[in-house]
Structure formats: structure tokens, C-alpha cells
C-alpha positions in Angstrom: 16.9 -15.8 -7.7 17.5 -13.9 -10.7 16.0 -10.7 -11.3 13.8 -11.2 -14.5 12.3 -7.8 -14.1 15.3 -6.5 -15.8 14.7 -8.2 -19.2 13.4 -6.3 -21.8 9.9 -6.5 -22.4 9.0 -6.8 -26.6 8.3 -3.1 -27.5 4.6 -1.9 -26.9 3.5 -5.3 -25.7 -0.7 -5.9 -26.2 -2.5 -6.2 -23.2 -3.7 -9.8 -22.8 -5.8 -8.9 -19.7 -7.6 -5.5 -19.3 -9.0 -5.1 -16.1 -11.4 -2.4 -15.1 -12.6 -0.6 -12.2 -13.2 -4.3 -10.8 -15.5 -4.7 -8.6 -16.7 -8.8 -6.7 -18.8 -8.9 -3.8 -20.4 -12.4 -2.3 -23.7 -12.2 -0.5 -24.1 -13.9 3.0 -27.2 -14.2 4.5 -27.5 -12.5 7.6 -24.7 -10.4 7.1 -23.2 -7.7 4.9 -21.7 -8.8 1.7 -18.1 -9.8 1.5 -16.1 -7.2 -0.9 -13.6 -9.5 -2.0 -12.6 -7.0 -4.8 -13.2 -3.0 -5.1 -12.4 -1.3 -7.9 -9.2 -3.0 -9.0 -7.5 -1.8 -12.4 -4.4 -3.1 -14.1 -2.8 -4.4 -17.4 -1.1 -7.5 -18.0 0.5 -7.8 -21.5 2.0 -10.4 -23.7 5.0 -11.5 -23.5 5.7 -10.4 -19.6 5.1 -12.0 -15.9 2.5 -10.0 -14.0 2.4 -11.1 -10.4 -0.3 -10.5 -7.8 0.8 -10.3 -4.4 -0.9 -9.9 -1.1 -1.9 -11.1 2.5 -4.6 -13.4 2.9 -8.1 -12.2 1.8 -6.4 -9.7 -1.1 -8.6 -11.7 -3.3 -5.8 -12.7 -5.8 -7.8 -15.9 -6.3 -11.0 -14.3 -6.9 -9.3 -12.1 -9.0 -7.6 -15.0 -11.2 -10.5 -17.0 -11.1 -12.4 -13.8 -12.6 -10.2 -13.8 -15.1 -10.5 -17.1 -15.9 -14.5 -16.9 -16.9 -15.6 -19.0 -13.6 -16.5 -15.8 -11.7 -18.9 -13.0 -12.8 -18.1 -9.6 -12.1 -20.1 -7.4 -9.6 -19.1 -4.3 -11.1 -16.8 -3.6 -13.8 -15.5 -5.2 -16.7 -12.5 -7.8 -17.4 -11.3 -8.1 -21.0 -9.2 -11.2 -21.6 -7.4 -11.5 -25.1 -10.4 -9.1 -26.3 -13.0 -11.3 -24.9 -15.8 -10.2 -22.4 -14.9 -12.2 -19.4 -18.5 -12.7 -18.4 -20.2 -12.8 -21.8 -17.5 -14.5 -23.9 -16.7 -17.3 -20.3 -16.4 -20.6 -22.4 -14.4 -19.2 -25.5 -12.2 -17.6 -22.9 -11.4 -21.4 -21.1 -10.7 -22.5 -24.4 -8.0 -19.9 -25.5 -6.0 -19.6 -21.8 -4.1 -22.2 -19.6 -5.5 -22.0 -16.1 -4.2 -23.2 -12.7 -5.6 -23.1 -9.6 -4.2 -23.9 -6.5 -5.3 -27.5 -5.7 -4.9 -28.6 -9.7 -7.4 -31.4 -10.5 -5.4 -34.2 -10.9 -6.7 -37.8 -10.9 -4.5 -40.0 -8.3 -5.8 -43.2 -9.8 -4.8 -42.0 -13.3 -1.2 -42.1 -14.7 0.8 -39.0 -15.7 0.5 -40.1 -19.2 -3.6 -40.6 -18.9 -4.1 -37.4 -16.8 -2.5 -35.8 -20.2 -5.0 -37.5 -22.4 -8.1 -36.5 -20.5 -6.9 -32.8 -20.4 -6.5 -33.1 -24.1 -10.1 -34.6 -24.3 -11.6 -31.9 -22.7 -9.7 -28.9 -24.0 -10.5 -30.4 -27.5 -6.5 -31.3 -28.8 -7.1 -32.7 -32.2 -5.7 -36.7 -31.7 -2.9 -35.7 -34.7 -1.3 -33.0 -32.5 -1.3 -34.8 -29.1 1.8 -36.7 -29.3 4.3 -33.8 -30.1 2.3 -32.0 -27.7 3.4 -34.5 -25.3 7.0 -35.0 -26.0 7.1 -31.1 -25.6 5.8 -30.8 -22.7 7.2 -34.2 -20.6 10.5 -33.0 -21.6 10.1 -29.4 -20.6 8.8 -30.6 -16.6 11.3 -34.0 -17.0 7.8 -36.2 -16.5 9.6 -38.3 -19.3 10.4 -41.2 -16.9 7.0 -41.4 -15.1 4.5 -41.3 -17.5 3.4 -44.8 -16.5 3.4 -43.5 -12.4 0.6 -42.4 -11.2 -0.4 -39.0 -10.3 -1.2 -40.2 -6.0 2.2 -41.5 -5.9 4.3 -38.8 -7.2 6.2 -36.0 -4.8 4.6 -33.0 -4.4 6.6 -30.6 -6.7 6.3 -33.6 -9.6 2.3 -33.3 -9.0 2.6 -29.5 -9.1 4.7 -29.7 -12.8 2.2 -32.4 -14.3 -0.3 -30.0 -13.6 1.1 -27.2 -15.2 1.7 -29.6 -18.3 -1.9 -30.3 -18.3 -2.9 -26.8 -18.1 -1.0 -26.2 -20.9 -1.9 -29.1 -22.9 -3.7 -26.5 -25.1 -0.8 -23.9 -26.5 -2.4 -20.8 -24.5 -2.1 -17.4 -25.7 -2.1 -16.4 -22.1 -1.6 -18.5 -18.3 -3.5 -17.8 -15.3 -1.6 -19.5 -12.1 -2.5 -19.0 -8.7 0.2 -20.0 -6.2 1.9 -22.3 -8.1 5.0 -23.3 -6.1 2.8 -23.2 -2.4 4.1 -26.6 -0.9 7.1 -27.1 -3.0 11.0 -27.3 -2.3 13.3 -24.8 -3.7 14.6 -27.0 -6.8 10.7 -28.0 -7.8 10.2 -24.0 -7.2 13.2 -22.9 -9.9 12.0 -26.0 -12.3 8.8 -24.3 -12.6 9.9 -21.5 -13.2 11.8 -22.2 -16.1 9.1 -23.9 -17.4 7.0 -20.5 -17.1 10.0 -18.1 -18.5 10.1 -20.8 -21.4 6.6 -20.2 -22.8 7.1 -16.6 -22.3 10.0 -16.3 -24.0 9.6 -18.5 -26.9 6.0 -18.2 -27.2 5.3 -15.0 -26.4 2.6 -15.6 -23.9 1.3 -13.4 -20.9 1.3 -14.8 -17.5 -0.9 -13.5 -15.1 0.5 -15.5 -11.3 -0.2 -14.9 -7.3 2.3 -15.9 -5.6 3.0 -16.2 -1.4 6.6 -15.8 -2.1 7.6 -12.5 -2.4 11.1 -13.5 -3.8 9.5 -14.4 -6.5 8.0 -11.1 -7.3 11.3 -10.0 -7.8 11.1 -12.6 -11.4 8.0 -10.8 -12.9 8.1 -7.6 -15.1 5.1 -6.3 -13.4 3.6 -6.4 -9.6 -0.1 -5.8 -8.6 -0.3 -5.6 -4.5 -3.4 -6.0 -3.5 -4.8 -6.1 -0.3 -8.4 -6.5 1.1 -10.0 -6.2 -2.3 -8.3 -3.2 -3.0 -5.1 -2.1 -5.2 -2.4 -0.5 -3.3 0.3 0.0 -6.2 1.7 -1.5 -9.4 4.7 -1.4 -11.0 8.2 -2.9 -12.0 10.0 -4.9 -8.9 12.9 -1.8 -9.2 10.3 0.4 -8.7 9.2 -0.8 -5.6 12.5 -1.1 -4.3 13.2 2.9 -5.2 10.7 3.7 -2.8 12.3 1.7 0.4 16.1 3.0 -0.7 18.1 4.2 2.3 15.0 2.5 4.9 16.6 -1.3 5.1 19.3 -2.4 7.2 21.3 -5.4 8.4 22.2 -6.1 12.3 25.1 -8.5 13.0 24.0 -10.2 16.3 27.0 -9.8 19.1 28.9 -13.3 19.6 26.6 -15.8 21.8 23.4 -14.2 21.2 20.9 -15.7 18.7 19.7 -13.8 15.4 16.0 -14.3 16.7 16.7 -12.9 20.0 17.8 -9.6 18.3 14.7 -10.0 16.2 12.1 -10.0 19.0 14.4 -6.8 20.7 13.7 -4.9 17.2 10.2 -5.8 16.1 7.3 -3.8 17.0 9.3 -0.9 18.2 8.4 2.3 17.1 9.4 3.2 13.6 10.2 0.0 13.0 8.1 -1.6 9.7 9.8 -4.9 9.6 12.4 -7.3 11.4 13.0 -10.6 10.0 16.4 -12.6 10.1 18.5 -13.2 6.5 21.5 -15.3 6.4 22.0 -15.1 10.1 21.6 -11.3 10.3 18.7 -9.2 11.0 17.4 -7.2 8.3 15.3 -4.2 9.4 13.4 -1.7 7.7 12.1 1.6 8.8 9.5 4.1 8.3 12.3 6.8 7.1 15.8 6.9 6.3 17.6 6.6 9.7 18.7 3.6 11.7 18.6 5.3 14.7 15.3 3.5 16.2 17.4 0.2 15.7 20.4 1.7 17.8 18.0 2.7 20.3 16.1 -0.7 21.0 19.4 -2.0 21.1 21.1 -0.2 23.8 23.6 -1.7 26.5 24.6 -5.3 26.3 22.8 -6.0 23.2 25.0 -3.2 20.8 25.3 -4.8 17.6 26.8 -3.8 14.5 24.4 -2.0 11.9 24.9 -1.2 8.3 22.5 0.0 5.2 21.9 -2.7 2.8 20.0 -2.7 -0.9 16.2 -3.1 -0.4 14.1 -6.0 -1.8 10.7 -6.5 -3.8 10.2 -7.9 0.3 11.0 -4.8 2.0 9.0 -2.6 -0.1 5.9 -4.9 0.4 6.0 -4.9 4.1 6.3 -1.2 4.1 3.3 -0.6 1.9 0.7 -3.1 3.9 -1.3 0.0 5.6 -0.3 0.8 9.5 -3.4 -1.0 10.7 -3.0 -3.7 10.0 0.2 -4.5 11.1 0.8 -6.9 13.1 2.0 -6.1 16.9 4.8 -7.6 16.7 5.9 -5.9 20.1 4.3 -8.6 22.5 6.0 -12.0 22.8 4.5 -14.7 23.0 2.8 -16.4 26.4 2.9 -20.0 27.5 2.9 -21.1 30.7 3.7 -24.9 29.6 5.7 -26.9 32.2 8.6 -26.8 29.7 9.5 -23.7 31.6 10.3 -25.7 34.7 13.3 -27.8 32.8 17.0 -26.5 32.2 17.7 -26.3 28.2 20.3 -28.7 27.2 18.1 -32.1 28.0 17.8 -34.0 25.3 14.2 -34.7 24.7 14.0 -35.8 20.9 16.2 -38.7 20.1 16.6 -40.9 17.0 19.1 -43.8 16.3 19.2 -45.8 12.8 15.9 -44.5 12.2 14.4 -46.5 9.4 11.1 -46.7 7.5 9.9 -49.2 4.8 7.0 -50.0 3.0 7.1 -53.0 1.2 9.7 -53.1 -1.0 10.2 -49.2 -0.3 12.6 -47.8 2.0 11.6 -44.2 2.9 13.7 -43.4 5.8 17.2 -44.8 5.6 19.2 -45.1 8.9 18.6 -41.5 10.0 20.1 -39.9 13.4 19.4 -36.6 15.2 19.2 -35.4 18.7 17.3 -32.6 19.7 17.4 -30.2 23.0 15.2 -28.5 25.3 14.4 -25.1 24.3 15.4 -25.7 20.4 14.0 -25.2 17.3 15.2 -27.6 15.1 14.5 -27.8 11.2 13.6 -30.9 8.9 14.3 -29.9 5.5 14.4 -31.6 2.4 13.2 -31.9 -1.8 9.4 -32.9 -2.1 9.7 -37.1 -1.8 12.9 -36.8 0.7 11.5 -38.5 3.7 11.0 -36.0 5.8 6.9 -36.0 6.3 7.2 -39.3 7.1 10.4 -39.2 9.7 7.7 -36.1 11.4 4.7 -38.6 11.8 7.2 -41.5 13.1 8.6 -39.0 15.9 4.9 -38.3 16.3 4.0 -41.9 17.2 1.6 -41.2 14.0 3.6 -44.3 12.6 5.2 -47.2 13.7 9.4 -47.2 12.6 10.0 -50.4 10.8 13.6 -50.4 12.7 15.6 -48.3 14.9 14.8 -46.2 18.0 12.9 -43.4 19.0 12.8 -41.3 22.4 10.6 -38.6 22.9 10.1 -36.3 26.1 12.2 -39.4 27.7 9.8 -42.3 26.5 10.5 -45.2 23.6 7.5 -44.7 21.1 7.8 -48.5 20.8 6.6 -49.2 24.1 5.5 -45.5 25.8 3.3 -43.9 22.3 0.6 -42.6 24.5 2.3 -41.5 27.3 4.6 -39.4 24.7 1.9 -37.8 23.1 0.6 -36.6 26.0 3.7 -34.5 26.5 3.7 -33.5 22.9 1.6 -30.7 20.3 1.2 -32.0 17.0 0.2 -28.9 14.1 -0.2 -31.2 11.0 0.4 -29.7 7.6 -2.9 -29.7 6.1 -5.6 -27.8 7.9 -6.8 -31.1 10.4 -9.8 -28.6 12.5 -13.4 -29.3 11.6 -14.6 -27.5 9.4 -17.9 -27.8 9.4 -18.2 -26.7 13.5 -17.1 -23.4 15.4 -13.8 -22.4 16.3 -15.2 -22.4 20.1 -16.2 -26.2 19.4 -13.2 -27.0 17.8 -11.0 -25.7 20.8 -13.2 -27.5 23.3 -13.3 -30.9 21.7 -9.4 -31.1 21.2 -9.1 -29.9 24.9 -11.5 -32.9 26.2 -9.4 -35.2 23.5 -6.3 -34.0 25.9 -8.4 -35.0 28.9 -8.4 -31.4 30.3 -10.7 -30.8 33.7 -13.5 -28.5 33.0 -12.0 -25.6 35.3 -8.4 -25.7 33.4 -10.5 -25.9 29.8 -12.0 -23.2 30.2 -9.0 -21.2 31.6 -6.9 -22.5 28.3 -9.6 -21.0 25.7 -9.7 -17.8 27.3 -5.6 -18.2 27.1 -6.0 -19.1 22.9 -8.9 -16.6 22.3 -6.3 -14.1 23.7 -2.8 -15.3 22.7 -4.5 -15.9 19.1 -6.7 -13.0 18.7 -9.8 -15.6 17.8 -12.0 -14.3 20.1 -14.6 -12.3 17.6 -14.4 -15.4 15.4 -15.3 -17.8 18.6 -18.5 -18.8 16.4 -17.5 -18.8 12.8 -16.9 -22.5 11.5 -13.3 -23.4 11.2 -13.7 -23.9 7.4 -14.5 -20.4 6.5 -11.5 -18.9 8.6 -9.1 -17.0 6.5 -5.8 -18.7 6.2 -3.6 -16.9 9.2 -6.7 -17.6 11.4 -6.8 -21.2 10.0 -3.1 -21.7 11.3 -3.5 -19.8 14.5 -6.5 -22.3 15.1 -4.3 -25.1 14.2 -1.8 -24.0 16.7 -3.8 -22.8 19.7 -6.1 -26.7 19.1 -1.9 -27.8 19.5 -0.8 -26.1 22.7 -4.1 -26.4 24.9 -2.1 -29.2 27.1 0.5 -27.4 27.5 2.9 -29.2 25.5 6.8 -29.4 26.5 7.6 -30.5 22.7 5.5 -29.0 19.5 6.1 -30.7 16.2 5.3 -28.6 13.2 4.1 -29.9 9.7 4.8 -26.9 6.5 2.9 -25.0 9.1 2.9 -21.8 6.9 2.4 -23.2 3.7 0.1 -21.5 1.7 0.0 -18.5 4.0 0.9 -14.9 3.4 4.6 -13.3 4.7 2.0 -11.3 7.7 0.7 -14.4 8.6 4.1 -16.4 8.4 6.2 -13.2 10.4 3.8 -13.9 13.3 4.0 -17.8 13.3 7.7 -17.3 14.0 7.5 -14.4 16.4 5.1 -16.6 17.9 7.7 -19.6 17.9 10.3 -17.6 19.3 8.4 -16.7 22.1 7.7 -20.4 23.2 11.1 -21.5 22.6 12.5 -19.2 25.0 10.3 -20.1 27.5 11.7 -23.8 26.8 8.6 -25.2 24.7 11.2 -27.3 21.9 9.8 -27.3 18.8 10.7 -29.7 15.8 9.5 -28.0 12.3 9.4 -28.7 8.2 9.3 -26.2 5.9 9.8 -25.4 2.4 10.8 -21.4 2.7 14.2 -21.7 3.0 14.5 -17.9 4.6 12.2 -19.9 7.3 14.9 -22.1 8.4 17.0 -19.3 9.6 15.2 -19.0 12.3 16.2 -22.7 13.5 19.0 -23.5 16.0 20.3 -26.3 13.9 18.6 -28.4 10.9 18.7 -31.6 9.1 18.5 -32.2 5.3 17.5 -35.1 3.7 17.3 -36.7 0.5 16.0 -39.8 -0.9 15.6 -40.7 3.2 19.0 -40.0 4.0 20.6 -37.6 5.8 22.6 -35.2 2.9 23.9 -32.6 6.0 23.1 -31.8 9.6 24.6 -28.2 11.2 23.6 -24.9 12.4 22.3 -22.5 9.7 25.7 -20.7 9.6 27.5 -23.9 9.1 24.5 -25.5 6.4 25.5 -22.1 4.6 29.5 -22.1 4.7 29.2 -25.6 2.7 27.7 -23.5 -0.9 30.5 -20.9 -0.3 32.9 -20.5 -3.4 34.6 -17.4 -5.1 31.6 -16.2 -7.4 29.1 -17.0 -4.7 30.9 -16.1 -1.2 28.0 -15.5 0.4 25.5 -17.9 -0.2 21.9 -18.2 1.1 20.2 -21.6 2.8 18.4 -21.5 -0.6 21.8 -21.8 -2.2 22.9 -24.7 0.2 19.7 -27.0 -0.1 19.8 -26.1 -4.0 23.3 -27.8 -4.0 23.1 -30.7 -1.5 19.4 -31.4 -3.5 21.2 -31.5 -6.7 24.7 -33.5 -5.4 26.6 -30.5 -6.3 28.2 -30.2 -3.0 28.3 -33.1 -0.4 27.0 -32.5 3.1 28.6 -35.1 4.8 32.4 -34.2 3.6 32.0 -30.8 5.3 29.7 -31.3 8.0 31.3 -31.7 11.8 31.2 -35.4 12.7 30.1 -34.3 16.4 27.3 -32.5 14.6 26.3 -35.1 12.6 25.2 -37.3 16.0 23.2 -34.3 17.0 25.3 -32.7 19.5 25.9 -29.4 20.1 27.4 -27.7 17.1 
């Protein structure tokens, strides 16, 4: 992504948003209040990006909702285009575009008539509506669908309609939080653009949270915030000063896996961060010496090590506080009857796999194998087929033709006894969330027809593995994001499954919470749990063994991530990212299938 940070800013820009000494606190009943904010203080200013990043519970949302006149202050004040954001609420809702995360779009209405109504109630004189429209339809290319409606479009198309709608009213300022959660890569960029537009030609400020710290690295200003509280500000190159000489790349020696370097690094002493980029392991420390690397990497595991430029990323994880890091030190513990099997088996198989309803074919002919012990990746634009190839190989839902073979049983004829061998995390949060984790836990465990005796031993193994044990009582539905997902997938592995299919399981969920998913995933698959996973974080699906893409329910390229990343190479780009690669294939820029090894592309071993 391109570094915006480095444009210049219009001289002296106003503030658009004055925040001060903010302070929100929510009153529970029988318990102390929940500080969501304490004493935050910033600027964001016309004609600029200012992002808000942060784990889960930072209270970027309460912030932006604040901000937006739906949320009273505690303490402090909150000036928004010199408007009281508590006294002056409605003339504030009328002057800004605001987003939240789940935009209220009507799935019964078209894109066209979800337009209108926003215009209705954000009071868009009748005369002004239809150049309003062309304007905006052309800048998120909703041209062609504004007779579709808003339930049947892809997810990045609904997130782009709601942006137009939220700018149906030219703002003098936009409030977005998470805007891109849930969308591919190409949707991601095309909103993006969209946002740079009405900054640059308009002039607006943009106040946006965003789960994607990559994308901190576009705004002219960061807030982090964490727990309510602000840990530091400033331009993306400023945070990057502060982590200079502390980051570091380590080329994995031939035959061993990027991950398995990964789990050797993380959690050591000194060690901040260890996550895996382009099939290397980048590492930063708490000072300026790669010695702790060397060290946890001694004997048959020596691997080459070199300084590289820090990130917007880097710096982040080296600010979050020491306590409360994750321990990233301990692997993870399963004692699933995977274990017991060789790797190499093949235990996910697909032949011609095709999908149709009605007259629509969503899955064209698609075939993959997949092997004991791997993690393999289904990848593709929002609309590509992939969600519903997952709930197919699920037994979720029937395939209108081909075949399916999981954990050695046709889905056709064997569906239950397959699931019974199989953990199924779905992508939106599926727990109920009305009753306790401890409920929750013990009612999926009886759905798995677990004894009373090996129940019991299984949630002492989740309240333990998952660190749920002090929120045993709390209803699902007011968990915190991370704790939503380890929910998720402790509800999933209570059988001990020998295959785990993953939905987007970190969608929506801060880069702590996402680091320990795959530590956590790494430590299964090596104890030969196989694991079948979507996702739209492309840095995500280095972490895979192989991977398939898919467009428009085909199959655009299947290969190893090294081999997925070779196809983007060219002279100006010679080392291009899995971002790069889907990017490309998404767009038809590059074909797949011209470069991709034809044993590959029948799922054997690459």
C-alpha cells in the first residue's frame, strides 16, 4: 500500500474534531463502571486521514460514536466542526458522514432506493439528488446495480453502497469505523480511493478505526489507543523512527516451515513480535540487537538473519504495554486423535465440485485435495464462491454435482458420520448470546454427544487452553471480541476434531487477538489436527501450507504461498506480496492457471 502519510497536508489545516481530556464510562449494575475512555486528547484536521488504532476494548467505537453526537460524554468535551458534541448532537448528524461498522442497509431495498431513503432522512433537496447520485455510483462503480438489491450484493459492494449513503449529504468531515472489516483486498483499495477522493478534492477530514494496521500506514495522523487510554499520536514515520534498528527478517533453512521458525522465536525473552511476511519471519525486539533471535535459534535451526525497515505494524506491537502481551511462549494443546495418523493422508477431497442455485452457478467445477497435518487457505474477492465451497465441505450444504470426501467419508451418503470427525468455527459469532460461556461450552459438548466424565474433563481443557475461566459466567454476547473467537473455537474443538474448518475466523478482530488465533493454529497443526481456513488478510495466508483462489467460483490459482507469490513477480515489482498476487489474479492482470504447476493444480504435493 502506498504511504499517504507522506503527502503534504494543506498548510495550518483547521481542526475538524477537537477532543478533550475525554472521559466515557458505562454503569453496570452490580459491578464497577466500565471506563471505556479516560482522558483521551487529540486533533483531527481538515483535509487529512486520522486513524484510530487499537486491540479490542480501546474504545475506538465509543470514541467515533462520541464523535458522532450518539454518545454523551462522561467527562470532557468533544468539539466537532465547532459544535458541542453533546449540546449541538442533531446539527452535528446533519453536517458529518458517519459509518459504523454494521451500516444500516435495507436488504429488501435496491441500491438505487437505499440512496433515496438516505437522502430522505439527511434532508437532500429532490433538485440536488440526481447529480448527487451519478457522483457517487460512479465513484464506488454501483452504476450497474442500482436495480440489485442491497441482500444480494458481495460483501465489499454492500460495504461501498454504504459509504455512498453515508455520504449522500456532502460532509464537511467522515466518521468510519472499520470500514474494510470483512472485505477482500481489491474492495479494501476501492474504498480507499473513494476516501482519498473526498479528501483530496473536497477537502474533508476523516476521522477512521481501522483493524488493519497496514492501513495506518495511508493516514497523515495515528491515535493508538488502548483500554480507554491514549498511548501516542503522531505521523505513521514517526512511529516507525521509534522501532529503527529493532525489526528483522529470518530466512527459514531449506525444509523447515516459516511457522515453525515462528513458534521457536515467539515469546522468547526480548522478543516483542514474530509474525511471518512473504515466507520469512519478521521479528522485532525490545532493543537494537538481534542477538535474542540467534540465540532461540541455535543448532539445527541456524537461519539466516538480516535488519529490515520497520512498519506502522512493528511499532504498534512494540508500544501495546508488557502486560498485556500475549504469552506467546506456550504452544498450543490438543490431544485430538489426529495425533495418532501419519501426515500425508488425504482427508479433504473434492472433484468437479459444483454448486447452483437456480439459474446461478456459484461453484464451477472446483478441485483440491487436502492432507493431514495442513493448513490449507480458501481465498478469494467478496462473491468468489468461496463461503459457499466452506459450508458444502461442511456438509452445511448439499453439492448440486460432483464429489466430496471428508475424513474418508462421501458427504452424499456419510454427512453425519463426517461431521462427527470435523470442528466447524463459522464466520459470524454462532454462540448464544444471551446464556454463559460455561452454558454455551456444555450445550455444544452434549450436541457432540460427549459422556458426562469426558465433558467435564474438555471444559477444564478450554477454560485453560483459552484463558476463559474468570469469564465462565459472563453471557457469550458481552465477551470482547478475542474472547468471542476463542469461545468460538474452544465450542469447535470439544470433540476432538481430526479436521477444523475455519470461516473469516479473525474478521473484525484486533492483530493481538489474530497473532494468537494462528499461534494457536500452528500448535494444532503440528500435532496433526488439518485445518481448512478463509480469510481476507492476505499477510494471514502466509501462514498456510498451500491455498486456493477463486473467482467468480472458479479456481484462478492453486500453489504454495511462495509459488501464489512468484506468479505477481516483474522488474518494478520483484518481490511482490500475497496482497500483490490476489490483487492481480482478482483483477485478470496475471493468469493463475498459465503459471501454476499442473500437479499442483489436482492438489498434490507442491
Amino acid at each position: 500500500m502506498t504511504d499517504r502519510s507522506s503527502i503534504p497536508a494543506p498548510a495550518d489545516p483547521e481542526p475538524v474534531l477537537a477532543v478533550r481530556d475525554l472521559k466515557k464510562e458505562f454503569p453496570l449494575k452490580k459491578r464497577p463502571a466500565v471506563k471505556a475512555l479516560r482522558g483521551v486528547s487529540f486533533d483531527a484536521r481538515a483535509g487529512q486521514v486520522t486513524g484510530l488504532v487499537g486491540a479490542d476494548g480501546a474504545g475506538k467505537t465509543t470514541l467515533i460514536r462520541t464523535a458522532a453526537g450518539l454518545l454523551a460524554p462522561t467527562a470532557g468535551t468533544v468539539t466537532v466542526l465547532g459544535l458541542d458534541s453533546a449540546a449541538d448532537s442533531i446539527e452535528i448528524q446533519s453536517r458529518v458522514g458517519y459509518m459504523p461498522q454494521k451500516f444500516g442497509l435495507y436488504q429488501d431495498l435496491t441500491v438505487e432506493e437505499n440512496m433515496a431513503l438516505y437522502a430522505d432522512l439527511r434532508g437532500v433537496p429532490v433538485a440536488e439528488r440526481k447529480a448527487r447520485y451519478r457522483i457517487l455510483l460512479q465513484m464506488t462503480d454501483l452504476s450497474a446495480f442500482t436495480k440489485r438489491r442491497a441482500g444480494a450484493l458481495s460483501g465489499g459492494m454492500k460495504q461501498k453502497l454504504g459509504l455512498a449513503c453515508a455520504l449522500i449529504k456532502s460532509p464537511k468531515m467522515l466518521l468510519l469505523d472499520e470500514p474494510t472489516v470483512g472485505v477482500d483486498p481489491v474492495s479494501r483499495r476501492e474504498l480507499w480511493k473513494i476516501v482519498y477522493e473526498m479528501v483530496e478534492k473536497e477537502g474533508i477530514g476523516v476521522l477512521l478505526s481501522t483493524a488493519y494496521l497496514d492501513e495506518a500506514e495511508r493516514c497523515q495522523h495515528v491515535v493508538v489507543l488502548h483500554e480507554g487510554a491514549m498511548l501516542a499520536e503522531g505521523a505513521p514515520a514517526t512511529f516507525r523512527e521509534q522501532v529503527a534498528g529493532r525489526t528483522f527478517l529470518v530466512d527459514p533453512p531449506s525444509g523447515v516451515k516459516p511457522r515453525e521458525i515462528q513458534m521457536r522465536i515467539a515469546g522468547q525473552e526480548r522478543i516483542l513480535d514474530a509474525t511471518i511476511r512473504s515466507g520469512r519471519v519478521r521479528v522485532v525486539t525490545a532493543e537494537a540487537d538481534k542477538s535474542p533471535i540467534i540465540d532461540s535459534l541455535s543448532g539445527p535451526w541456524h537461519a539466516e538473519v538480516e535488519n529490515a525497515p520497520p512498519t506502522f505494524e512493528d511499532a504498534f506491537m512494540a508500544t501495546i504495554p508488557q502486560a498485556h502481551r500475549i504469552d506467546l511462549s506456550k504452544p498450543a494443546q490438543t490431544s485430538t486423535s489426529a495425533e495418532k495418523h501419519g501426515t500425508g493422508e488425504v482427508v479433504v477431497q473434492t472433484r468437479d465440485l459444483t454448486k447452483r442455485f437456480g439459474d446461478f452457478t456459484a461453484v464451477k467445477g472446483i478441485t483440491f485435495e487436502v492432507r493431514r497435518a495442513e493448513i490449507f487457505g480458501l481465498l478469494g474477492p467478496n462473491g468468489a464462491g468461496k463461503s459457499t465451497t466452506f459450508r458444502m465441505l461442511c456438509g452445511l450444504l448439499p453439492n448440486t454435482a460432483g464429489e466430496i470426501s471428508v475424513a474418508g467419508q462421501n458427504l452424499r451418503r456419510s454427512r453425519s458420520r463426517a461431521r462427527s470427525r470435523l470442528g466447524y468455527m463459522a464466520q459470524q459469532f454462532s454462540m448464544y448470546g444471551q446464556i454463559s460461556v460455561e452454558e454455551n461450552l456444555r450445550f455444544y459438548g452434549r450436541a457432540y454427544g460427549l459422556s458426562r466424565k469426558r465433558l467435564q474433563k474438555r471444559l477444564q481443557w478450554a477454560y485453560e487452553e483459552f484463558g476463559l475461566d474468570r469469564w465462565r459466567d459472563k453471557a457469550a454476547g458481552q465477551l470482547p471480541g478475542g474472547y468471542k473467537q476463542r469461545l468460538a473455537m474452544a465450542a469447535a474443538l470439544l470433540h476432538e476434531p481430526e479436521i477444523l474448518f475455519l470461516d473469516e475466523p479473525t474478521s473484525g478482530v484486533d492483530p493481538l487477538a489474530r497473532r494468537e488465533f494462528w499461534l494457536r493454529i500452528n500448535g494444532f497443526a503440528q500435532q496433526g489436527v488439518t485445518v481448512v481456513v478463509t480469510t481476507h488478510f492476505m499477510e494471514e495466508s502466509e501462514y498456510c501450507d498451500r491455498m486456493l483462489i477463486m473467482s467468480m467460483g472458479k479456481t484462478l490459482a492453486m500453489g504454495t504461498p511462495a509459488e501464489i507469490r512468484t506468479l505477481a513477480r516483474t522488474e518494478k515489482n520483484p518481490a511482490p506480496t500475497i496482497d500483490d498476487a490476489f490483487v492481480a489474479l482478482a483483477e485478470g492482470t496475471i493468469s493463475g492457471n498459465d503459471a501454476t504447476p499442473a500437479a499442483d493444480l489436482q492438489g498434490d504435493d507442491p
